[in-house]
C-alpha positions as CSV (number, residue, x, y, z in Angstrom):
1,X,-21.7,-13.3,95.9
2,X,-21.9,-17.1,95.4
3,X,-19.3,-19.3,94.4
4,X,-19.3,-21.0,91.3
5,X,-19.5,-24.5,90.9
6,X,-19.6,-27.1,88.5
7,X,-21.1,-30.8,88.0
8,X,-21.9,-33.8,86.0
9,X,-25.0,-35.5,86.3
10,X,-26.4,-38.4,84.1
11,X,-29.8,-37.8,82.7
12,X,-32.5,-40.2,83.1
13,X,-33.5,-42.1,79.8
14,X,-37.8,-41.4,80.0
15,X,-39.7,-43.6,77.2
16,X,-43.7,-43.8,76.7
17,X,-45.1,-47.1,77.9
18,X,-47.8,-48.9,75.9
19,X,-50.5,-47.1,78.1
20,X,-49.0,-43.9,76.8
21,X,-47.6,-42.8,80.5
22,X,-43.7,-42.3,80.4
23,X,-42.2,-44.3,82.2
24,X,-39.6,-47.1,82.3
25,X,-40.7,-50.6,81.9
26,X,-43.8,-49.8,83.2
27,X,-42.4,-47.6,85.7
28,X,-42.8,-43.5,86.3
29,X,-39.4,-42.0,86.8
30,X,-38.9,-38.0,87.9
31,X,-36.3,-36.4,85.5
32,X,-32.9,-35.4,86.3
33,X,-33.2,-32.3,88.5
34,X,-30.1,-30.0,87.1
35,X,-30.5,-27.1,89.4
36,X,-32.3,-24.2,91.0
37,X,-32.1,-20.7,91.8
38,X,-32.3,-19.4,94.9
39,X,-32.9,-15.6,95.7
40,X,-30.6,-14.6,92.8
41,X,-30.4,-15.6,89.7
42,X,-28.4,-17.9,87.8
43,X,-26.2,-18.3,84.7
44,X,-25.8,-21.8,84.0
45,X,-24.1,-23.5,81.4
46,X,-24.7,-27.0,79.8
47,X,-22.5,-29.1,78.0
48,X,-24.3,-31.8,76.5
49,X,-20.8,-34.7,76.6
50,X,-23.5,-37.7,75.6
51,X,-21.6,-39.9,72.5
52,X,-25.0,-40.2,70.8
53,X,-27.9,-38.7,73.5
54,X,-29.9,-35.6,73.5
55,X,-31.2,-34.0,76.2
56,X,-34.8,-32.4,76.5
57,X,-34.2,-29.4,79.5
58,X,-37.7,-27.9,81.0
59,X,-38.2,-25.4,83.8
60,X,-40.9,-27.4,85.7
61,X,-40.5,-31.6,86.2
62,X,-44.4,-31.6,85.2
63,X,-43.8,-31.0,81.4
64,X,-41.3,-33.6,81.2
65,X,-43.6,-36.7,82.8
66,X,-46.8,-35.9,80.5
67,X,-45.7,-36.7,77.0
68,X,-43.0,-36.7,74.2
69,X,-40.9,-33.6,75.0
70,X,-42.1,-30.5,72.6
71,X,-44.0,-27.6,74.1
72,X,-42.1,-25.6,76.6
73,X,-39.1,-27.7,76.7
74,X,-35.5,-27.0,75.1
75,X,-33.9,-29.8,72.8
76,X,-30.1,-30.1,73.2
77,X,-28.0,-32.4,70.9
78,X,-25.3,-34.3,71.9
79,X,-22.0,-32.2,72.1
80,X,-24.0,-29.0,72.3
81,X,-23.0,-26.1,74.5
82,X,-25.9,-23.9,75.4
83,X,-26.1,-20.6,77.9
84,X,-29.1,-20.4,80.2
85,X,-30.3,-17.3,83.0
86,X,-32.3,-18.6,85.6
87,X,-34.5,-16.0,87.1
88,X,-34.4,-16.4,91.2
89,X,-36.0,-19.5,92.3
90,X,-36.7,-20.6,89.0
91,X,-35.7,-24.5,88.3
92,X,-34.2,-26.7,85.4
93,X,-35.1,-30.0,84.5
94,X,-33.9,-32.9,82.2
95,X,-34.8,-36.0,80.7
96,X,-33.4,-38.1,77.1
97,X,-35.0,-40.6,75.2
98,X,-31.2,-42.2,74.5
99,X,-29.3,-44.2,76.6
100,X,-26.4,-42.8,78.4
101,X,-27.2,-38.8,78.6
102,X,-24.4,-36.9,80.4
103,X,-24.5,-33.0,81.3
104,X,-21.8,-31.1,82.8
105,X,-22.5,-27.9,84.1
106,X,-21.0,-24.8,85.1
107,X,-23.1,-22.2,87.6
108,X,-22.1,-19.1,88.6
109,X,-24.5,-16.2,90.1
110,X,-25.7,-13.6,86.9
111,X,-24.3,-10.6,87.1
112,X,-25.1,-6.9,84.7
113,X,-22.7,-6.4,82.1
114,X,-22.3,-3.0,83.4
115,X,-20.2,-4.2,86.7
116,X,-16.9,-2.4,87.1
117,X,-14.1,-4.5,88.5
């Protein structure tokens, strides 16, 4: 069994350019990679601790660089506390459209309900 762990990561602020590519100031940024499973899989919990920023959460980078978040993403507002399984090597993504996004997370390994102590 894995330990659990926490973190905080800062989320990075994506906006569309002109030409309609996101980007910063012209540039492409990746989002925030939050985590990934490995052979197990996960239960990870976000805490959204932005003052004003929500966070757009995806399971594939891909669908975060290609337009305004929507399909196949999950919109998080600021001070929300949401519960996620990640199926084995399945990945999380993030990205905000605010300045100053902040996640703190908590990951332990997923475990049946029915385990007896």
């Amino acid at each position: 069994m894995m330990d659990s762990r926490f973190d905080t990561l800062d989320v990075v602020k994506i906006t569309l350019t002109p030409s309609g590519d996101v980007g910063v100031d012209g540039q492409r940024l990746s989002p925030t990679f939050i985590l990934g499973a490995s052979k197990k899989p996960l239960r990870v919990v976000l805490r959204n601790i932005s003052f004003a920023a929500e966070i757009w959460y995806a399971l594939d980078a891909g669908t975060l660089q290609t337009n305004e978040p929507g399909s196949n993403t999950y919109f998080q507002p600021a001070g929300g506390t949401d519960t996620f399984m990640l199926a084995p090597e399945q990945k999380l993504y993030a990205i905000s459209l605010s300045d100053g996004a902040k996640v703190s997370i908590a990951v332990s390994e997923a475990l049946p309900a029915d385990i007896k102590g």
